[in-house]
Structure formats: structure tokens, C-alpha cells
C-alpha positions as a LaTeX table, in Angstrom:
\begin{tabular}{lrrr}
\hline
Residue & $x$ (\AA) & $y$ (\AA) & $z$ (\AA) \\
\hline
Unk1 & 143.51 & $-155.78$ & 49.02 \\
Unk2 & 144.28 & $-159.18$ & 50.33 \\
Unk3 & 141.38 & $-161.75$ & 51.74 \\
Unk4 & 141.08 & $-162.04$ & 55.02 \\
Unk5 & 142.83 & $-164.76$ & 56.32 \\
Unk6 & 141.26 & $-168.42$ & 57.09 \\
Unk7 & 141.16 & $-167.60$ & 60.14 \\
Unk8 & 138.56 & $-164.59$ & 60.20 \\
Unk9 & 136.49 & $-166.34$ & 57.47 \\
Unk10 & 135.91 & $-168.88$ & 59.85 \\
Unk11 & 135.02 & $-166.47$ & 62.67 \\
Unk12 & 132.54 & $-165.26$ & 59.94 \\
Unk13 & 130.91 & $-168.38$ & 59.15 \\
Unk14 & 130.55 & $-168.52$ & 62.99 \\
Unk15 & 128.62 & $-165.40$ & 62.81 \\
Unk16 & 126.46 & $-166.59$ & 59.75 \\
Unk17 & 126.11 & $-169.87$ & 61.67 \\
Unk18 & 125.03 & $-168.20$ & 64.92 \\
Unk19 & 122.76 & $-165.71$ & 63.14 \\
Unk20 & 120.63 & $-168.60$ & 60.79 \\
Unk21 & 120.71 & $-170.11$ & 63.90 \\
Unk22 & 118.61 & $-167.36$ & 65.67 \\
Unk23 & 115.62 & $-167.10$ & 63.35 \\
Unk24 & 114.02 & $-164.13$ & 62.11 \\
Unk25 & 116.08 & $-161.10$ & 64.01 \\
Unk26 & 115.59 & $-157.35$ & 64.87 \\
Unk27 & 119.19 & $-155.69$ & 64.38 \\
Unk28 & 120.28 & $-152.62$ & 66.54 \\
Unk29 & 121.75 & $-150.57$ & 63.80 \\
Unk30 & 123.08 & $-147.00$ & 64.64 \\
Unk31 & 125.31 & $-146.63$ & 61.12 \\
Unk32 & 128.23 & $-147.43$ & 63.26 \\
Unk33 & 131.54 & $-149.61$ & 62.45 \\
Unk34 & 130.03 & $-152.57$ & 64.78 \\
Unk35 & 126.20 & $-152.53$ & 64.27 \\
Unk36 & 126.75 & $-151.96$ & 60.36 \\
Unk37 & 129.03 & $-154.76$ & 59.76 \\
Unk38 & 126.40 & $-156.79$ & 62.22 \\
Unk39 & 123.27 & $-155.92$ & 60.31 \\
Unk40 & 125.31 & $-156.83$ & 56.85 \\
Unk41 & 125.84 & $-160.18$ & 58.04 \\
Unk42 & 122.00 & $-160.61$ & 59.10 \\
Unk43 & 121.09 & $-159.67$ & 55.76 \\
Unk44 & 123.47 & $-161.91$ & 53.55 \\
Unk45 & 122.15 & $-164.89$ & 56.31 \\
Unk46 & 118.65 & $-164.10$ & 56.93 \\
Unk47 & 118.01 & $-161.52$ & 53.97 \\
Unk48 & 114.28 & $-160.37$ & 54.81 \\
Unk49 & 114.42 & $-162.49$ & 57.81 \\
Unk50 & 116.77 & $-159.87$ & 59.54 \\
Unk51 & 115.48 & $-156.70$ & 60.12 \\
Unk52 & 117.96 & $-153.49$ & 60.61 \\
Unk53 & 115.95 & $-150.82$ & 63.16 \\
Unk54 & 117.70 & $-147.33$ & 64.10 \\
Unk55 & 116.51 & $-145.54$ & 67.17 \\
Unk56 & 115.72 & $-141.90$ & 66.59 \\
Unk57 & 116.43 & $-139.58$ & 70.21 \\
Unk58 & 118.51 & $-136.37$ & 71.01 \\
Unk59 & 121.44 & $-138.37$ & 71.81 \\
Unk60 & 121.54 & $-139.83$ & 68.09 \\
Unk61 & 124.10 & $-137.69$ & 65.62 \\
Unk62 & 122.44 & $-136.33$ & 62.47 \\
Unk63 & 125.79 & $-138.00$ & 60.84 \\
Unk64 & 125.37 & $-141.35$ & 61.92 \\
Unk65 & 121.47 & $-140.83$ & 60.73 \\
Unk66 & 123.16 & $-140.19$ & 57.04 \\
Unk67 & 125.23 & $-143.45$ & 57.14 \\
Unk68 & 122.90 & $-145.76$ & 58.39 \\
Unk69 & 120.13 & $-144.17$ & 56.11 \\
Unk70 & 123.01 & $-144.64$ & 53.10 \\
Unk71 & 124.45 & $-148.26$ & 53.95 \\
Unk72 & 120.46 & $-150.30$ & 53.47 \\
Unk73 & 119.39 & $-147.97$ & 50.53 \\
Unk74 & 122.48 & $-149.26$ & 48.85 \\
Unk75 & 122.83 & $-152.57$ & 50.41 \\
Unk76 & 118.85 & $-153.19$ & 49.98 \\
Unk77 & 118.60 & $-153.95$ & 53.89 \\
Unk78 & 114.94 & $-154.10$ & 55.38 \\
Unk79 & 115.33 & $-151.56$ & 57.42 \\
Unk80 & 112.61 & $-148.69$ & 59.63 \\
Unk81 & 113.47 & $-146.08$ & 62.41 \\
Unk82 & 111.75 & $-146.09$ & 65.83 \\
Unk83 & 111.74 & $-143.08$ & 68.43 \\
Unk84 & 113.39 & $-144.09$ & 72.16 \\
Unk85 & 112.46 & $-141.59$ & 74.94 \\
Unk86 & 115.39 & $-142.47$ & 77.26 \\
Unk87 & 115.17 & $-138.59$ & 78.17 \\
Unk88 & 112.03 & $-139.68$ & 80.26 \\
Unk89 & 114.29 & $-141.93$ & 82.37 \\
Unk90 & 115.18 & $-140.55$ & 85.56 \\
Unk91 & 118.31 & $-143.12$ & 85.68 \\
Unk92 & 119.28 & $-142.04$ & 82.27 \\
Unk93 & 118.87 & $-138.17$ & 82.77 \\
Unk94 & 120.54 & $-137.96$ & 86.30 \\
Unk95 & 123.98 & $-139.61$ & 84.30 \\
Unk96 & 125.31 & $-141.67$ & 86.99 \\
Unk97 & 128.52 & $-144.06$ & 85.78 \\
Unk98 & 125.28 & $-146.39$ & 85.14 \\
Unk99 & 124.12 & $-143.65$ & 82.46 \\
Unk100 & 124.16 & $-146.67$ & 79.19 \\
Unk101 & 122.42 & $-149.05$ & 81.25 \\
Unk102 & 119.10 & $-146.94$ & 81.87 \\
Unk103 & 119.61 & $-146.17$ & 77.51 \\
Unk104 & 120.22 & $-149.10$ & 76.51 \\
Unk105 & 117.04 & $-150.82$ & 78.66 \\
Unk106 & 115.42 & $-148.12$ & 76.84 \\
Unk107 & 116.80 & $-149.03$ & 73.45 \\
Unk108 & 116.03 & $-152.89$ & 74.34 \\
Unk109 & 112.49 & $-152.54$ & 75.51 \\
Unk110 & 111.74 & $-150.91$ & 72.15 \\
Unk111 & 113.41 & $-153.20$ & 69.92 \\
Unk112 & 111.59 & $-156.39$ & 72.36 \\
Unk113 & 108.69 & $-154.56$ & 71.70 \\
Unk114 & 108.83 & $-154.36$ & 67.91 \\
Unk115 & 110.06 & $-158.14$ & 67.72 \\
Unk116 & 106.96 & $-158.64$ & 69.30 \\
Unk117 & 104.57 & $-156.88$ & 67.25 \\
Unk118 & 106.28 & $-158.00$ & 64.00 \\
Unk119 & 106.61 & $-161.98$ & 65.06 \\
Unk120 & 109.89 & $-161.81$ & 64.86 \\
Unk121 & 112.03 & $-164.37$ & 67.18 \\
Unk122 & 115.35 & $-162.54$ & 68.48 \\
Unk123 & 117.15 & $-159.15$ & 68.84 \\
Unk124 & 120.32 & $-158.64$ & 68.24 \\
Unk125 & 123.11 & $-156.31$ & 69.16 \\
Unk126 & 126.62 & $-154.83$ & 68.52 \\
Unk127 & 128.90 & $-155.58$ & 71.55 \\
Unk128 & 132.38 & $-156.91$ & 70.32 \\
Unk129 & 135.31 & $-158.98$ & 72.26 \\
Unk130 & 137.27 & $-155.73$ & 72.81 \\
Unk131 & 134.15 & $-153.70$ & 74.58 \\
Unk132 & 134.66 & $-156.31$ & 76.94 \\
Unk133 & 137.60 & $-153.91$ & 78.07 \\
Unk134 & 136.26 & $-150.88$ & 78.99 \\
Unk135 & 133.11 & $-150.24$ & 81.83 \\
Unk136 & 129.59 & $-151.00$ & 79.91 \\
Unk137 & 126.57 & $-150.88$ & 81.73 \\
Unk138 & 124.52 & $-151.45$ & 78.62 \\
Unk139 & 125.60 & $-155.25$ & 78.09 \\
Unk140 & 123.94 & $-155.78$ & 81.62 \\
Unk141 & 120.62 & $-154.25$ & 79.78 \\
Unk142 & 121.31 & $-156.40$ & 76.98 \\
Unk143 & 121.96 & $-159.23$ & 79.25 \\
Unk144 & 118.85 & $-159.08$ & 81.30 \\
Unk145 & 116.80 & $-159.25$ & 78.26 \\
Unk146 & 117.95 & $-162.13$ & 76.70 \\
Unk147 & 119.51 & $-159.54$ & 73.70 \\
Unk148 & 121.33 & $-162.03$ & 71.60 \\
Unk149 & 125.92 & $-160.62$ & 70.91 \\
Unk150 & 126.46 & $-162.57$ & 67.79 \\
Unk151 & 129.53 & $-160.41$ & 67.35 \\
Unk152 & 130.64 & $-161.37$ & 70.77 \\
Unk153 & 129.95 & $-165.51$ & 70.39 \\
Unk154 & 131.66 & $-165.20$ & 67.09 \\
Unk155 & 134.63 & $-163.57$ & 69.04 \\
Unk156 & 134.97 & $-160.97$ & 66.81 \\
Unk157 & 136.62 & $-158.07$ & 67.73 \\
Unk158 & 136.71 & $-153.93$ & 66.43 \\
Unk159 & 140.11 & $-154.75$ & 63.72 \\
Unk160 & 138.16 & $-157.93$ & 62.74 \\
Unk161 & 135.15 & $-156.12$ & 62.36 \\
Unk162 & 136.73 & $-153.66$ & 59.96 \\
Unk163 & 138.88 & $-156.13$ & 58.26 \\
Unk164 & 135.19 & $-157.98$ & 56.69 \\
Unk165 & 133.71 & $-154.52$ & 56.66 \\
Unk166 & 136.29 & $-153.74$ & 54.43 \\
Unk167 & 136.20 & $-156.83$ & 52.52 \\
Unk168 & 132.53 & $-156.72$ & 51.98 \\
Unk169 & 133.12 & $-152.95$ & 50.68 \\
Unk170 & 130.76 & $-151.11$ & 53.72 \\
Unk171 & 131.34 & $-147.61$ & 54.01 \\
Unk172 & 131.88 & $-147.51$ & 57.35 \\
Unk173 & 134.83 & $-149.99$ & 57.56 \\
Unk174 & 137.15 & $-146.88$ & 57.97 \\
Unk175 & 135.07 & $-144.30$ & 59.82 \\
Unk176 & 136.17 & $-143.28$ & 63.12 \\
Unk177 & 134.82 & $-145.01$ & 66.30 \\
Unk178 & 132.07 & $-143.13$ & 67.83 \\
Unk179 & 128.95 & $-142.97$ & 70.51 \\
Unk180 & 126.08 & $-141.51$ & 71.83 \\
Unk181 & 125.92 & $-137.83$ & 72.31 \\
Unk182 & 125.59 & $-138.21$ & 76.26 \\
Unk183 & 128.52 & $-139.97$ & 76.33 \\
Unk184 & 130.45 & $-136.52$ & 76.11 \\
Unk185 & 128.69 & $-135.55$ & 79.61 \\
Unk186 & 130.98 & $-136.10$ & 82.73 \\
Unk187 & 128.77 & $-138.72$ & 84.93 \\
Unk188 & 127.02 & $-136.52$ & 87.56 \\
Unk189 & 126.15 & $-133.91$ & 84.69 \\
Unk190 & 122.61 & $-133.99$ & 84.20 \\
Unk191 & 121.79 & $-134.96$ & 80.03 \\
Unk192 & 119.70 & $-132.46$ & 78.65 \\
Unk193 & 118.48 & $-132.07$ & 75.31 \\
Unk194 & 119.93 & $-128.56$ & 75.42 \\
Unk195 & 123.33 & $-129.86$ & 75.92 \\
Unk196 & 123.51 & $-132.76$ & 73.79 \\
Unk197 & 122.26 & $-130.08$ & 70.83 \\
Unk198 & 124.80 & $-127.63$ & 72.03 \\
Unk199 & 127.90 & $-130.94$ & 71.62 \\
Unk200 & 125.88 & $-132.02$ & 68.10 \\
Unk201 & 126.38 & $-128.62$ & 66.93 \\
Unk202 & 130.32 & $-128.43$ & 68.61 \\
Unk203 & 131.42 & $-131.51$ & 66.79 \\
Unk204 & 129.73 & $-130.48$ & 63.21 \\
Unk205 & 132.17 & $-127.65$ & 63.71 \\
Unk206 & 135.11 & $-129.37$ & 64.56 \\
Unk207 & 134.79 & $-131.87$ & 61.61 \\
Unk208 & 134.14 & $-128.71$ & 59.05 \\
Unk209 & 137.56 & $-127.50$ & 60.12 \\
Unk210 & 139.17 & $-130.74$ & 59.06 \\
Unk211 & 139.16 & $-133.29$ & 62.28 \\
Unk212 & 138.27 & $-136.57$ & 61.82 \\
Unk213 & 138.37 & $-138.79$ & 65.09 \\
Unk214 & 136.68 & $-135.96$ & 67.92 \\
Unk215 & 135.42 & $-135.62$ & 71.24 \\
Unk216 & 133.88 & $-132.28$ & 72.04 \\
Unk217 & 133.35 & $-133.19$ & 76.34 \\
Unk218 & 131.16 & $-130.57$ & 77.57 \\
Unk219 & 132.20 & $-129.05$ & 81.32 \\
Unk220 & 129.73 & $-127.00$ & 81.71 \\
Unk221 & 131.95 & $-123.05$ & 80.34 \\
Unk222 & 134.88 & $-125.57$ & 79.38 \\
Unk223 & 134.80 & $-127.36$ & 76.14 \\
Unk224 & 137.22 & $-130.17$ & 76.10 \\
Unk225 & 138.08 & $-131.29$ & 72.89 \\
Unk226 & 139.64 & $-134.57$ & 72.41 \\
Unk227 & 141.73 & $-135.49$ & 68.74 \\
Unk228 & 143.46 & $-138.29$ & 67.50 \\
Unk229 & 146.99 & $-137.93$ & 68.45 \\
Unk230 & 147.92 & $-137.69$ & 65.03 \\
Unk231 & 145.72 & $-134.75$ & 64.52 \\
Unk232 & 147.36 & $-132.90$ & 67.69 \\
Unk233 & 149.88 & $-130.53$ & 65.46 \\
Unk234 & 147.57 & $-129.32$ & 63.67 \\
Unk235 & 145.61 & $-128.42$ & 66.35 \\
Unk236 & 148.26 & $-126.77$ & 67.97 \\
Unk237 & 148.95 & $-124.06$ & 65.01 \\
Unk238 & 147.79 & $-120.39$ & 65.88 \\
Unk239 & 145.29 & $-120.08$ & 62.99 \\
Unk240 & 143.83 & $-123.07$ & 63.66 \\
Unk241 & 143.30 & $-122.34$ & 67.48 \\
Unk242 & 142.41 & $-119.05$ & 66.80 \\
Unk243 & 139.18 & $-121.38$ & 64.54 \\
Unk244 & 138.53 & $-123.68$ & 67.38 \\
Unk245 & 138.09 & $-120.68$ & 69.44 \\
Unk246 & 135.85 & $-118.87$ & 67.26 \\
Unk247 & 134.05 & $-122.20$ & 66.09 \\
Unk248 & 132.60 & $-122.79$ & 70.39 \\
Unk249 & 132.50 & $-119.82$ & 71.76 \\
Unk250 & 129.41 & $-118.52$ & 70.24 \\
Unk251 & 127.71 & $-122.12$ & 71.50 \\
Unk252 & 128.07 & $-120.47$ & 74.90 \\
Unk253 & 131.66 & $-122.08$ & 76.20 \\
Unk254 & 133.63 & $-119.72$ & 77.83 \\
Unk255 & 137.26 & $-121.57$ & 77.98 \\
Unk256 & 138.05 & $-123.80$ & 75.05 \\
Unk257 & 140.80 & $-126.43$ & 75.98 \\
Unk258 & 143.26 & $-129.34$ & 74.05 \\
Unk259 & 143.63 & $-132.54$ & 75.91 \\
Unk260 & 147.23 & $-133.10$ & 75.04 \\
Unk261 & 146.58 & $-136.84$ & 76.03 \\
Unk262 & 144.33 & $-136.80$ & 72.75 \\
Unk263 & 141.06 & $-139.12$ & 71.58 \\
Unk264 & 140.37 & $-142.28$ & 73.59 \\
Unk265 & 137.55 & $-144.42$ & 74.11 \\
Unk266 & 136.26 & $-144.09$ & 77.91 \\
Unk267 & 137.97 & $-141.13$ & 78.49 \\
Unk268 & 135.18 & $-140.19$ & 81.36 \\
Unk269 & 135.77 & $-143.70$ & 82.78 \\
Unk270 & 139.16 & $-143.24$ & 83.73 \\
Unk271 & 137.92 & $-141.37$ & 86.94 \\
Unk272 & 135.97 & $-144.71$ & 88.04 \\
Unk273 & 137.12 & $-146.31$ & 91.02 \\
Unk274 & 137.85 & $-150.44$ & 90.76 \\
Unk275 & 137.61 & $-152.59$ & 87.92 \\
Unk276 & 134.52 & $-153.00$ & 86.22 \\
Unk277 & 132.33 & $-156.34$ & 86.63 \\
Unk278 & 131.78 & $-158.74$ & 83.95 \\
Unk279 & 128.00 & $-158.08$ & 84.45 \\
Unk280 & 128.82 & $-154.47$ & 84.33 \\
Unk281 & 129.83 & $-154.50$ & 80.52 \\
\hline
\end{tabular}
């Protein structure tokens, strides 16, 4: 595999550079492509000075547990879990298009907390140039509370990110993009813990029968399942339809449907009205 090329390194050293800069720092870190690579490059600049912390809540994927859990036992990462109760938020329960800001204040006020108590002197999180794109209400969170994007003032962005990720042989520099569990809940669709289990359980299934990049969006008796576009023929065969079918039904769907328009980030933003807000994420 080739080095990156001068120019990333140097958007790396801009990273290091920002992160030395920042002192001792409290890492989101959900095992994701972003956060990962983020809390790798906290640790090679601030080694016990950068502190990796993974929010346990319903919303969280048992998978994404595994990876984060895997990536600092072999990277040696200071690392601990905390709990976030962003189920007690009325904002965040009621799943408005403002759903991520109402988590990620959760998320936030935790990790501000924990800087805190620890004497630590910044948090960090995993926002990169191209989330800029899409409608995130969570940067406004993150904003608000001073919640340091080296990522961002690096200007790295996701095929960056995986480029170093790859180069500095993380695990997750290939895995498929992902998010919280609510984030399969059309906005007005109130989150429950019953539901978010229910799409947990609807995804483990999917991935068993071979799909890598998956949505399962829960309508209520409609499961909406969303593959890469690659991934769409096989989809399409009988005997593998006939498994889809057999894999959600029992989780109490009664229709199980293809989008033919396949996997996409934002896919329950497309029904927002306007442009989103710089502020807005």
C-alpha cells in the first residue's frame, strides 16, 4: 500500500499539532471510522494525556461496543465507558428533526462532566469536513459547549480519515459508515428502548445473512431496509427474500420492504424542508 501523499501527512501533523495544542483531552470514541481514527491520533500525541471514553445507552450497537472495546486493548489506549441517559430527555425521546442535538448535549454534558472530575482540560469530538454536508444538530451541542473538532480544523474529511486509518493499520479503516440506533426512527416517531432493541436485533439479522453496509428504518409494521447498491442483486434473489422475510417478521413487522434507491447517509433528512444552517450541523 502506498503512503499517503504529502499532502494528508501534513493535514495530520495539523491534527497532532492541534491536539498537543489542546492539553490533556477526553475523546468521544464510539468504535466508529471517525472517532477511532480521532482517539488514535490523541494517543500517539498526548499518549496518557488523551483519554478515549465510550458512552453506554440503548441507542449504542452491541457491535460498535466490540470494536471500540478491541481497537484500545490492542492499541493500549486509556480508555473507560460512561452511561448517558438521553432516554430521560423529553427533546431526545419526542424525535423531532432536532433529535442529535438533545443526544449529543447529553453525550457532551457527560464527557464536560468527567473532564471535570478527572482535571482534564478539553473534550474532543468526531465531526469531519464532509458532515458539514448533511443536517447535524449535534455540532450545535458541540458548539455551545466549547467541544473542541480537531478533525474538522485539520480539514480532514471521511476518505482522508480512512486513508491514515488505513495507514496506521486500525481496524475500522474499512468498516461501513454507521450511527446511532435512533437514527433509524422517522423524526416524529417517538425513540423507545423497545424499538431501538427491536432495529439492534433487525440489523444483527441482516448482517448474519451476509449484508455489510445496512439500514433496517423502522415504520412502525414496515421495515425498510436500506443496502449498498452493490448489495441490491443479491437482495433481490427469491431465496434470499424469502430470508429477509423470515429474518423480521417474527420481530413483529408486518410488511418487509427494499428501497431500490439503496444505503445513504441522511436518508430521513431528505424529507426536511430548506437547507440546513451552519449552526445546525
Amino acid at each position: 500500500m502506498a503512503p499517503p501523499a504529502p499532502a494528508l501527512l501534513r493535514k495530520e501533523a495539523r491534527l497532532l499539532e492541534v491536539l498537543r495544542g489542546a492539553g490533556r483531552v477526553v475523546v468521544a470514541y464510539s468504535g466508529g471510522v471517525d472517532s477511532t481514527y480521532l482517539a488514535h491520533a490523541a494517543h500517539r500525541a498526548l499518549g496518557r494525556g488523551a483519554l478515549a471514553v465510550t458512552a453506554i445507552s440503548p441507542s449504542y450497537p452491541a457491535h460498535h461496543r466490540e470494536m471500540a472495546e478491541r481497537v484500545v486493548r490492542e492499541r493500549g489506549m486509556a480508555h473507560r465507558f460512561v452511561e448517558t441517559r438521553e432516554m430521560l430527555r423529553e427533546g431526545y425521546r419526542r424525535n423531532a428533526p432536532d433529535r442529535c442535538y438533545h443526544c449529543k448535549s447529553e453525550l457532551f454534558d457527560v464527557l464536560e462532566a468527567l473532564r471535570r472530575e478527572l482535571g482534564f482540560d478539553a473534550v474532543a469530538y468526531g465531526i469531519n469536513t464532509d458532515d458539514r454536508g448533511d443536517y447535524r444538530p449535534g455540532h450545535r451541542a458541540a458548539e455551545e459547549r466549547g467541544i473542541l473538532a480537531p478533525l474538522l480544523e485539520a480539514g480532514l474529511g471521511k476518505a482522508e480519515i480512512r486513508e491514515l486509518s488505513r495507514a496506521a493499520g486500525l481496524p475500522t479503516a474499512g468498516i461501513p459508515a454507521s450511527a446511532c440506533l435512533a437514527s433509524r426512527l422517522p423524526y416524529g416517531t417517538a425513540v423507545t428502548e423497545e424499538r431501538l432493541a427491536r432495529i439492534e436485533r433487525g440489523e444483527e439479522a441482516l448482517r448474519a445473512l451476509g449484508f455489510r453496509q445496512v439500514r433496517l428504518r423502522d415504520h412502525g409494521e414496515v421495515a425498510r431496509i436500506e443496502i449498498a447498491p452493490e448489495e441490491l442483486p443479491g437482495a433481490l434473489d427469491p431465496a434470499v427474500a424469502r430470508a429477509l422475510v423470515a429474518a423480521l417478521k417474527p420481530l413483529g413487522f408486518r410488511y418487509i420492504a427494499l428501497d431500490l434507491e439503496g444505503y445513504r447517509t441522511g436518508a430521513l433528512n431528505e424529507g426536511l424542508a430548506g437547507p440546513p444552517t451552519p449552526s445546525g450541523g
